[in-house]
C-alpha positions as CSV (number, residue, x, y, z in Angstrom):
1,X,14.6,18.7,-18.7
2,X,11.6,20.9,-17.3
3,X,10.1,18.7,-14.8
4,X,6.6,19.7,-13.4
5,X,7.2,19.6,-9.9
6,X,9.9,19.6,-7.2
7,X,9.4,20.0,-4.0
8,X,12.0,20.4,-1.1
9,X,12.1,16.7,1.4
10,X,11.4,19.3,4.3
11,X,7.8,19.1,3.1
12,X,6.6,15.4,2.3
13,X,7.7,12.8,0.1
14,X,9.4,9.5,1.2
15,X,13.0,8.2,0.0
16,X,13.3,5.1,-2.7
17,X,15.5,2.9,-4.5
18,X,17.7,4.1,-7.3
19,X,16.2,3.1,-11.0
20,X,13.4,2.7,-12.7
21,X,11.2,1.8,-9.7
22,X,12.8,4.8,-7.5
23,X,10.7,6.7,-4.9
24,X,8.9,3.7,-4.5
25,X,9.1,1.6,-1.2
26,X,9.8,-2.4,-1.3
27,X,8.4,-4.6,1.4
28,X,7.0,-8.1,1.4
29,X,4.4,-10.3,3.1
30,X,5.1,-13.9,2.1
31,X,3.1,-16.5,1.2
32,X,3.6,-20.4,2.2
33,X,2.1,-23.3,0.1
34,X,1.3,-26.0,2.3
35,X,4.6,-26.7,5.1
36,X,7.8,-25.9,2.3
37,X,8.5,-23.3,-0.3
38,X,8.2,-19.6,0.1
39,X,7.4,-17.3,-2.5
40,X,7.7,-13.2,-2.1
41,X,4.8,-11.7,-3.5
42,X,5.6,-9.5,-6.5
43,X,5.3,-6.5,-4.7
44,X,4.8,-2.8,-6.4
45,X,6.1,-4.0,-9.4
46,X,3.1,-2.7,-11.4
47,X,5.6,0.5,-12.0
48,X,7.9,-0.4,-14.6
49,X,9.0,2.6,-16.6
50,X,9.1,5.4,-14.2
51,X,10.0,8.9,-16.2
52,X,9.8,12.5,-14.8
53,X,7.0,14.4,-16.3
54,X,8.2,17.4,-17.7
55,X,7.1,18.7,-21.5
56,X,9.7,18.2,-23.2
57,X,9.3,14.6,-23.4
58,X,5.3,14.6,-22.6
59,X,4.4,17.9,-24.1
60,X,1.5,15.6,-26.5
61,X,1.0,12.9,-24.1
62,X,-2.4,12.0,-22.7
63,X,-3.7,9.6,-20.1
64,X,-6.6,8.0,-20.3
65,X,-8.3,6.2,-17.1
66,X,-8.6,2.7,-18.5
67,X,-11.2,1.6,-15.6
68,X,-8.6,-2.0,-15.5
69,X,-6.7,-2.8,-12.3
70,X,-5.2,-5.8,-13.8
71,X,-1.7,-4.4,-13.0
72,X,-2.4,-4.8,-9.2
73,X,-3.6,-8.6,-9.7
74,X,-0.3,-9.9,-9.0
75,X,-0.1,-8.3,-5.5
76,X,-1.7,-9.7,-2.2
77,X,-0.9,-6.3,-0.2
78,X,-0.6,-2.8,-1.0
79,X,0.9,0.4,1.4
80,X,-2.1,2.2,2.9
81,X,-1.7,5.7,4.9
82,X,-3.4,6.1,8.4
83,X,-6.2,8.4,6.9
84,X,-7.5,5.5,5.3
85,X,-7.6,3.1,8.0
86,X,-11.3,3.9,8.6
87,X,-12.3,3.1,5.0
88,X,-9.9,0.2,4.4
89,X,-10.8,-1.6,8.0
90,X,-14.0,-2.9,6.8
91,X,-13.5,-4.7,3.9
92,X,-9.4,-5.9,4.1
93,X,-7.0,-6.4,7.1
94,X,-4.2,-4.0,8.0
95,X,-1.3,-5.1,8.9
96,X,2.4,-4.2,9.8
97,X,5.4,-5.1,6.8
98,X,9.0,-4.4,7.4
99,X,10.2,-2.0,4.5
100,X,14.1,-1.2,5.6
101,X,14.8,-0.5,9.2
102,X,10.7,1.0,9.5
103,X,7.4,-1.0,9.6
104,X,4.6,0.4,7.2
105,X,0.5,-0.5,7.0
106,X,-0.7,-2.5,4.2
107,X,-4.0,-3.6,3.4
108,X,-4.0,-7.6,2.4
109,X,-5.7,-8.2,-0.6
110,X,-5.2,-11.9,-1.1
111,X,-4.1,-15.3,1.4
112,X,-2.2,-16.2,-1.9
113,X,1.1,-15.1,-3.4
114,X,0.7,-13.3,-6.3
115,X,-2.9,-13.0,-6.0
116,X,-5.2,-10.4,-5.4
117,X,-8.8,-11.4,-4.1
118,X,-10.2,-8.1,-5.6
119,X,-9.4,-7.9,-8.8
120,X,-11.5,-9.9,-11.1
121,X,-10.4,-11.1,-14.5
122,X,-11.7,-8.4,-16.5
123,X,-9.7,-6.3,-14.1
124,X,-12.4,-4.7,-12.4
125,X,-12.1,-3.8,-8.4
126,X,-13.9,-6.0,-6.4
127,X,-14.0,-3.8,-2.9
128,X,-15.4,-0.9,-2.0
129,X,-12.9,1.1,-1.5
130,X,-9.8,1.1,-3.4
131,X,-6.1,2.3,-1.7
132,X,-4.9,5.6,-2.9
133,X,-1.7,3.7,-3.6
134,X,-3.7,1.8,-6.2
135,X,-5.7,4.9,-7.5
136,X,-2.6,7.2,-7.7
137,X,-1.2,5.2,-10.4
138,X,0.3,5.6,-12.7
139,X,1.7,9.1,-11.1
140,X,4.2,8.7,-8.0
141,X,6.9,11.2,-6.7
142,X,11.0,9.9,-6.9
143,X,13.7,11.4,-4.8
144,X,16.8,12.7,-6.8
145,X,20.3,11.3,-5.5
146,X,20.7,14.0,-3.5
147,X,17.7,13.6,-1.5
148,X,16.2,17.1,-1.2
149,X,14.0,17.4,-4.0
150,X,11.0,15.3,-4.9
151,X,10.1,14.9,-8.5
152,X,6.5,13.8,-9.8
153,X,6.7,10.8,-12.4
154,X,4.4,8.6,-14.5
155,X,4.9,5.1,-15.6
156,X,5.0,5.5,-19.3
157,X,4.2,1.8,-19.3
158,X,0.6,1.9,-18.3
159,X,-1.7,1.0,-20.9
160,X,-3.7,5.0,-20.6
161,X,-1.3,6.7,-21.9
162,X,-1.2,7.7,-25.4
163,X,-0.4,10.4,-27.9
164,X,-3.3,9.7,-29.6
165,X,-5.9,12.7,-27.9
166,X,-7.9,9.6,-25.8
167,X,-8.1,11.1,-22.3
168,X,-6.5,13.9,-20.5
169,X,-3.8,15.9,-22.0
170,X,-0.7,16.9,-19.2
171,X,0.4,19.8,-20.7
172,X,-1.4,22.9,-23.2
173,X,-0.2,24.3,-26.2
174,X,2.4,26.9,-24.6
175,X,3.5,24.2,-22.1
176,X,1.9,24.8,-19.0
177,X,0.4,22.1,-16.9
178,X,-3.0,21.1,-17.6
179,X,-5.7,21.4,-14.6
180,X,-5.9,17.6,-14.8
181,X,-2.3,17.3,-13.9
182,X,-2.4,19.8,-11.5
183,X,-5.4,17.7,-10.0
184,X,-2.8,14.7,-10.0
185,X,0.3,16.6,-8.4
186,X,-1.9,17.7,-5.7
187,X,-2.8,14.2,-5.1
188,X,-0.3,12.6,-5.5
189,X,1.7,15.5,-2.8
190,X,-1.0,15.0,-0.3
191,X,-0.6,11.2,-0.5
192,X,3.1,12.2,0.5
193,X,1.9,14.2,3.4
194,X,-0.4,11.2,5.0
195,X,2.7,8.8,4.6
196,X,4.7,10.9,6.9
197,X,2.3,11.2,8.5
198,X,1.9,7.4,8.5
199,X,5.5,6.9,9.1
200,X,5.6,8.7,12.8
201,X,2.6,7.0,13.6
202,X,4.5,3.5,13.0
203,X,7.9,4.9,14.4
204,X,5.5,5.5,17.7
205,X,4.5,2.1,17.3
206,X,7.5,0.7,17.2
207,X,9.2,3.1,20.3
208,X,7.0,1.5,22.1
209,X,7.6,-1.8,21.5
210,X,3.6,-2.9,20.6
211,X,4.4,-4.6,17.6
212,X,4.5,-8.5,17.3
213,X,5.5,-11.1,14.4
214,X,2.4,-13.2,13.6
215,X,0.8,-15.0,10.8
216,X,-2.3,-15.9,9.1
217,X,-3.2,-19.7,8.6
218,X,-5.5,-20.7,5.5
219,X,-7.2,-24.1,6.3
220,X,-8.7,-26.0,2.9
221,X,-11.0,-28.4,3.5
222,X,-8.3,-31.5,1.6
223,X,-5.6,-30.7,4.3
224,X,-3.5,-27.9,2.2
225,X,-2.9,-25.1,4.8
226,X,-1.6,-21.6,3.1
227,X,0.6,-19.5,5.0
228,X,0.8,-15.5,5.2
229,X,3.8,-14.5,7.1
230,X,6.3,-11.5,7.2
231,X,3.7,-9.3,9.0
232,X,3.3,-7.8,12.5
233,X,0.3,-6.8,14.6
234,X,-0.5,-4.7,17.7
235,X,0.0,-7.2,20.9
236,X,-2.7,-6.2,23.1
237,X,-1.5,-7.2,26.2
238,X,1.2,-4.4,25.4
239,X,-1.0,-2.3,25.1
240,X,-2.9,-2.3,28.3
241,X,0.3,-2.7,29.8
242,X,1.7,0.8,28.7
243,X,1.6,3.8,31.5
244,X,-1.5,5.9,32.0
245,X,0.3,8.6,30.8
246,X,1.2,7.1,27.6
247,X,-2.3,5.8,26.6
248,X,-3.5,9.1,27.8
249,X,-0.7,10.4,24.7
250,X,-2.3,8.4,22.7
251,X,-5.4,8.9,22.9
252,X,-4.8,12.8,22.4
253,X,-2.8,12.0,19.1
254,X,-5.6,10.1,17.7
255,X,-3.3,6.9,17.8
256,X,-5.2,4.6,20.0
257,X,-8.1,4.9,17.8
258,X,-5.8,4.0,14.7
259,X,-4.9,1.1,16.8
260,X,-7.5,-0.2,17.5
261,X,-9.3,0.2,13.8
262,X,-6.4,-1.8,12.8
263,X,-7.3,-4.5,15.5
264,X,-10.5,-5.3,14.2
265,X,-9.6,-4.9,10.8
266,X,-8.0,-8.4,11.6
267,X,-11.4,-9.5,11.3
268,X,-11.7,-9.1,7.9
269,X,-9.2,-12.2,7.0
270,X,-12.1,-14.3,7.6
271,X,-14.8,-12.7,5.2
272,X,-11.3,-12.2,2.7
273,X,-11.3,-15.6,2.7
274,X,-14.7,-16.1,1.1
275,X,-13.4,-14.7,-1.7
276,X,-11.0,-17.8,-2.6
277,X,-12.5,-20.1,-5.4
278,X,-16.0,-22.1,-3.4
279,X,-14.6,-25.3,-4.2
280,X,-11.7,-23.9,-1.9
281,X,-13.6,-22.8,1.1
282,X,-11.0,-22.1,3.2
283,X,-10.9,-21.6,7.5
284,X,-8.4,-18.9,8.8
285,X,-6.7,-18.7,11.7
286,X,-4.9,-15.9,12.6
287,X,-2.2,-16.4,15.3
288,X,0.6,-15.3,16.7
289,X,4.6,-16.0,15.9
290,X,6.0,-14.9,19.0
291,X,3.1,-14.3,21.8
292,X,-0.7,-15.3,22.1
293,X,-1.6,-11.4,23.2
294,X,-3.5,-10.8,20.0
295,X,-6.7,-12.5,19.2
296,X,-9.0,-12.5,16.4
């Protein structure tokens, strides 16, 4: 099968599981109801039938932006890369999730498993700014077994595409990728770039030991208190603590300002909060598991 891009894991991409959801990373933040129960958000699962573009099997296929995010309502976080930090910070907190034996960001979308704040029931987006994780759908690259070759892939599940003619057609009559889907390769292969890019940035992180468990608290006026664990924050007492020499590293690398966007973007749990139902109207507090170093 002629597949319409492959590109060497010297160059970007990031590994996956095997399957139908491969090249796409698992994590979880959790979400408590009241003191007992804990339910794992239904993470990335919007991708469900994950195929390799190639024209033999999409040579009359078209995709057609639907405008509906409804397949991101289910999920209360979503992977953000460091070059979006600045947009994300004002409008939804970034966090740390554990994905394997690494940490990723990811912006919270919800204080509810299952539930995101910004997506409304028509399926519209409700922020600002929406993640490239959430706009690069239904596109994302999958590792082969071998793990050398990265291989671009659409979830033939998602409700744009067609071989009807509504939309954007992948391939032209003799074959040869459309400028559309070259538009969406070199999207989707930047978006690689920025997550190794993200992934040093957290590996420095985490070499330094900065990172701390904590947890966000979601006080209802009846006495219900919601839960969000499973993430980790900058401690900022680590932080000042580090050697000259080291803050002077990362302030060159562009890391302490990363840091500290994501510091204040703890901030936004409060005004996330608003979102939940008025006759909710919840308090946060945002504290931590293991040390009080971090405050928000």
């Amino acid at each position: 099968m002629r597949s319409v891009c492959a590109i060497r894991s010297g160059h970007s991409g990031h590994s996956g599981h095997s399957g139908s959801r491969s090249g796409i990373s698992s994590y979880g933040i959790s979400g408590l109801h009241g003191h007992k129960g804990n339910a794992m958000s239904r993470q990335l699962l919007y991708y469900r039938k994950v195929v390799p573009v190639s024209f033999e099997r999409h040579g009359g296929w078209y995709v057609k932006a639907t405008g509906d995010y409804s397949f991101a309502g289910e999920s209360n976080s979503v992977p953000i890369t460091v070059v979006e930090f600045a947009a994300a910070a004002s409008e939804y907190p970034i966090v740390f999730a554990e994905s394997g034996d690494s940490v990723l960001p990811v912006a919270m979308l919800g204080v509810k498993a299952e539930h995101n704040l910004f997506v409304d029931a028509s399926g519209g987006w409700l922020g600002h700014y929406i993640p490239a994780f959430v706009r690069r759908y239904p596109f994302v690259f999958s590792k082969n077994e071998q793990g050398d070759r990265f291989y671009l892939c659409v979830d033939e599940d998602y409700a744009g595409c067609n071989q009807d003619g509504r939309g954007e057609r992948l391939f032209d009559a003799d074959g040869e990728r459309t400028q559309y889907l070259g538009n969406v390769l070199n999207f989707v292969q930047e978006y690689q770039v920025q997550f190794n890019r993200t992934q040093a940035f957290c590996s420095r992180l985490k070499e330094l030991d900065l990172l701390e468990s904590m947890q966000a608290q979601v006080r209802l006026p009846t006495g219900e208190q919601l839960s969000l664990t499973g993430f980790q924050a900058v401690n900022r007492d680590k932080l000042k603590a580090l050697p000259a020499e080291t803050l002077e590293q990362l302030v060159k690398r562009d890391e302490m300002e990363l840091i500290y966007v994501h510091l204040q973007s703890l901030r936004c749990f409060s005004s996330m909060a608003e979102r939940v139902k008025a006759d909710e109207t919840p308090r946060v507090e945002t504290e931590s598991a293991e040390a009080e170093g971090v405050t928000h």
